[in-house]
C-alpha positions in Angstrom: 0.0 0.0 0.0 1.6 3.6 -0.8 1.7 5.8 2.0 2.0 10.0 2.1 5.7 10.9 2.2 6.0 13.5 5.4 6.5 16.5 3.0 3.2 15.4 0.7 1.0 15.1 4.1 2.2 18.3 6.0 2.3 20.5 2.5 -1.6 19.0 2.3 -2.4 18.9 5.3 -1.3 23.1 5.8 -3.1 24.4 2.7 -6.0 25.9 3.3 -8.6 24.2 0.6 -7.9 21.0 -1.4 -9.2 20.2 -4.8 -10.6 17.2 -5.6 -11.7 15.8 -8.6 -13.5 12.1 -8.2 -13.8 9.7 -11.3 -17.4 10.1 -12.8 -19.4 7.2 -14.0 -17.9 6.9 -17.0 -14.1 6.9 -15.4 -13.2 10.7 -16.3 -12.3 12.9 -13.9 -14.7 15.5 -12.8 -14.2 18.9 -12.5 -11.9 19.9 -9.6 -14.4 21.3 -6.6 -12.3 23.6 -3.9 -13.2 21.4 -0.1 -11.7 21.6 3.7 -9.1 19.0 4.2 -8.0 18.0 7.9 -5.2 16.2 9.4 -5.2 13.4 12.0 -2.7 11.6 12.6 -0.6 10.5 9.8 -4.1 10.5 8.0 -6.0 13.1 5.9 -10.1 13.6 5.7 -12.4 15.8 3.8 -16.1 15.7 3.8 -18.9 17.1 2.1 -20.0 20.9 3.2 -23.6 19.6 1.6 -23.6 15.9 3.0 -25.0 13.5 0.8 -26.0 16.0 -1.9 -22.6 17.1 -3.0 -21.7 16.2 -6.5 -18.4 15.2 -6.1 -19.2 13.0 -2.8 -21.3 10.9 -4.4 -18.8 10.7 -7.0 -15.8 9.8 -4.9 -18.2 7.7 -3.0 -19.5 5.5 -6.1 -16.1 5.5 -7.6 -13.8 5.3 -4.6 -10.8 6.9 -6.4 -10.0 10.4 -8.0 -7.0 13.0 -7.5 -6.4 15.7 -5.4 -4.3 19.3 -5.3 -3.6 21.3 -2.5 0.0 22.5 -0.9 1.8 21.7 -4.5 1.2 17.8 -4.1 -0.7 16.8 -7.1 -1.9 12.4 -6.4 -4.1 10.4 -7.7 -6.2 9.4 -4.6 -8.2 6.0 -2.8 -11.7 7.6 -1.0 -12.1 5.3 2.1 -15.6 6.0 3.9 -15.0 6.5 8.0 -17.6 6.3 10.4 -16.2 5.5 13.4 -17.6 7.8 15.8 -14.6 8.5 18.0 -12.7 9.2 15.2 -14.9 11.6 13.8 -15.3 13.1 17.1 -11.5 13.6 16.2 -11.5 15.0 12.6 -14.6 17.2 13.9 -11.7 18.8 16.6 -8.8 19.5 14.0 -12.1 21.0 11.7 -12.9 23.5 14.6 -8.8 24.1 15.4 -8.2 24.7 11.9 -10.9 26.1 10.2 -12.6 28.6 12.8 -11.4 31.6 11.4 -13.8 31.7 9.0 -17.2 31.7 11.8 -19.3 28.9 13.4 -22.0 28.5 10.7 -19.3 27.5 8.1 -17.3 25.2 10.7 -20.8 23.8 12.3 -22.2 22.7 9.3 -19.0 20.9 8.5 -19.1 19.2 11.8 -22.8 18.7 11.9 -24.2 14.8 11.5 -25.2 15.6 8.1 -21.6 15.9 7.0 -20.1 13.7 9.3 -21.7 11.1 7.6 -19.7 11.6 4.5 -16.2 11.7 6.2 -13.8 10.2 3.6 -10.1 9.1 4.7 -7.7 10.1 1.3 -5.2 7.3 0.8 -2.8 7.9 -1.6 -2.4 5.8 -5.1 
C-alpha cells in the first residue's frame, strides 16, 4: 500500500482548501471542486459541506478513487468511507482548530451529522 511521504502530508495537510476531482461514472475525472481538508494523525479527511448531496461526494463515493491538489502535491487518490464515531469526534476537533477563522456556521455545518456522515479518509495511489 503507498503511503504519504512527510513532506506530501504536511504540505496537504497546511493548505487551506484542497481540490478534488472524483472519477465520474464513465471513469473521467470531474471537474476539480475547492473542499476543507484535515489532518489526524498520519491520516488526511475531507467531507462534504452539503452531506450527501454534494456532486463530487457521491462521485468519490461510487467511484472510490479520483486525485487531489492542494499545498503543490498533485496524487491520484483511494476515497475510504470512515464512520467511526470517535474518530470523527476527532477529525470534527482539528475541523474546529483549523478552520474557525472563518465563523461557526461554516465550521458547524461541517461538523454537523449531516456531514459527518460523509467523512472520507484520502489514501494515496
Amino acid at each position: 500500500m503507498t503511503t504519504w511521504t512527510s513532506d506530501e502530508i504536511n504540505r496537504i495537510a497546511t493548505a487551506d482548501e484542497l481540490e478534488v476531482a472524483p472519477l465520474g461514472g464513465d471513469g473521467t475525472r470531474l471537474r476539480p471542486v475547492p473542499i476543507w481538508v484535515v489532518r489526524h494523525d498520519d491520516d488526511l479527511y475531507v467531507r462534504s459541506y452539503k452531506g450527501d448531496d454534494g456532486r463530487w461526494y457521491r462521485a468519490a463515493k461510487a467511484s472510490g478513487q479520483g486525485r487531489i491538489q492542494a499545498g503543490g502535491v498533485d496524487r491520484d487518490v483511494s476515497f475510504v468511507a470512515e464512520d467511526d464515531p470517535g474518530l470523527n469526534e476527532q477529525i470534527d476537533a482539528a475541523y474546529r482548530s483549523k478552520y474557525h477563522r472563518y465563523g461557526q456556521n461554516y465550521v458547524a455545518t461541517i461538523v454537523s451529522s449531516g456531514a459527518r456522515t460523509t467523512t472520507l479518509k484520502l489514501l494515496p495511489r
